[in-house]
C-alpha atoms as one frame of an Amber mdcrd trajectory, in Angstrom:
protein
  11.590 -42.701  10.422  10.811 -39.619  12.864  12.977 -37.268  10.278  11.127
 -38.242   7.543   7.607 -37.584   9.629   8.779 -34.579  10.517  10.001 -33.006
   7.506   7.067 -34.701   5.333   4.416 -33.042   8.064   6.605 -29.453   7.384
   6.102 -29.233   4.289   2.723 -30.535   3.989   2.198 -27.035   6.325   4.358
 -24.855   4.800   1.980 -26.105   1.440  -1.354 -25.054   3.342   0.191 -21.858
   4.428   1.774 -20.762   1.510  -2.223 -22.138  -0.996  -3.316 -20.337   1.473
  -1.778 -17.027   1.077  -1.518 -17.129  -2.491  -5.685 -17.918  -2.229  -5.906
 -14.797   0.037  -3.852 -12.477  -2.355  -5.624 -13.832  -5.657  -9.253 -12.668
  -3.698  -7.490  -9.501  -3.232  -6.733  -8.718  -6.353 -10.363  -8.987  -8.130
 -12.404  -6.385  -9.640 -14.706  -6.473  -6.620 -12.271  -6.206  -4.204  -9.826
  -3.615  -5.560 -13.437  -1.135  -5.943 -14.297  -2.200  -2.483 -10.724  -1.386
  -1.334 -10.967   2.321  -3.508 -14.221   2.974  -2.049 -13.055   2.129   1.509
 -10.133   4.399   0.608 -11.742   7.155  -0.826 -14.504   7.338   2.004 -11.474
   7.682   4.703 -10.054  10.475   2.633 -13.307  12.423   2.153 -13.668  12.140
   6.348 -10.106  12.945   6.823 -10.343  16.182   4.588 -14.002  16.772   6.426
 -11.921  16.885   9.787  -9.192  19.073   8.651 -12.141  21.604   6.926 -13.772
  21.758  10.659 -10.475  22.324  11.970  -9.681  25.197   9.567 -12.957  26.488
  10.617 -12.688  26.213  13.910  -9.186  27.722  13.691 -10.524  30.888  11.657
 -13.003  31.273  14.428 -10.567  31.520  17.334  -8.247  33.818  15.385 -11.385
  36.156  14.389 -12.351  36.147  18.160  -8.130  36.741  19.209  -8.268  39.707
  16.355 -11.761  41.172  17.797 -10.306  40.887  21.032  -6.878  42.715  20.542
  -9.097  45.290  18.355 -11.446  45.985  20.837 -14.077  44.842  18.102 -17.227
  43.457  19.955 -19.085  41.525  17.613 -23.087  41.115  19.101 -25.966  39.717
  17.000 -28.633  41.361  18.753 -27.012  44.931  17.466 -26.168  43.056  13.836
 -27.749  45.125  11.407 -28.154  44.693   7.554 -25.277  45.730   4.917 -26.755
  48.609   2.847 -27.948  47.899  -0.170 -26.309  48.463  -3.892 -24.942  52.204
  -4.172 -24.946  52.445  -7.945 -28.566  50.798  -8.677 -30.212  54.370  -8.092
 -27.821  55.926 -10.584 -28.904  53.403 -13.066 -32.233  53.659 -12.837 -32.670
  57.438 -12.771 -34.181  59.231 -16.206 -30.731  61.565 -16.584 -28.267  57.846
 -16.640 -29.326  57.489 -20.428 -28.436  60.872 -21.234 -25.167  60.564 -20.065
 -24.387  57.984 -20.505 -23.431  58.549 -24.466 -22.492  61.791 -25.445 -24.082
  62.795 -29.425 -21.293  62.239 -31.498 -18.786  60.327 -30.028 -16.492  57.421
 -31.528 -15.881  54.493 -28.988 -13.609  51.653 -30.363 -15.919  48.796 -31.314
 -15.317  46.060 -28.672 -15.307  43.160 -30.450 -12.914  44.298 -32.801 -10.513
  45.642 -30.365  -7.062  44.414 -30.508  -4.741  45.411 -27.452  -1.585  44.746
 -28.982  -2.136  47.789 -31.833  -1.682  49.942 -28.624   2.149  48.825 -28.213
């Protein structure tokens, strides 16, 4: 009589347990979930690759700073001054470019014509 209690209360569990996790795995597997799940996923990933950016950062400013160093390159802000301006812009803009620029007479290949393999 106690073997049959036993073994009748066993699998009476082992039938919770196993509804149960079959229950669990079904409300895993919806739409909702699986998005949930991708979003979750995809949110880790954008932090993780956030991280290793600010590490790589972080990284390129110690070696800059090792470089400077072994260079004897100082780098101060107060002394920072401005990178000069466009070189070619005055060349451009002066009254002798379009006179140069074309010489009377002379035969330039028509560029949207141009085939570079007739070179060969």
């Amino acid at each position: 009589m106690f073997r049959r209690t036993f073994w009748f209360t066993a699998g009476a569990a082992a039938g919770v347990w196993a509804t149960t996790k079959v229950n669990r795995k079904i409300k895993a597997l919806t739409p909702e979930s699986l998005a949930a799940q991708a979003a979750d996923k995809a949110l880790e990933a954008g932090h993780r690759l956030k991280d290793f950016a600010l590490d790589i950062k972080a990284g390129m400013a110690q070696r800059e700073d090792e470089l400077n160093d072994a260079l004897g390159l100082h780098h101060d802000p107060e002394q920072a001054r401005e990178l000069p301006g466009p070189r070619r812009r005055a060349a451009i803009d002066s009254p002798a470019a379009g006179r140069t620029a074309r010489r009377e007479g002379a035969q330039y290949p028509r560029l949207d014509s141009y085939n570079r393999n007739e070179d060969h």
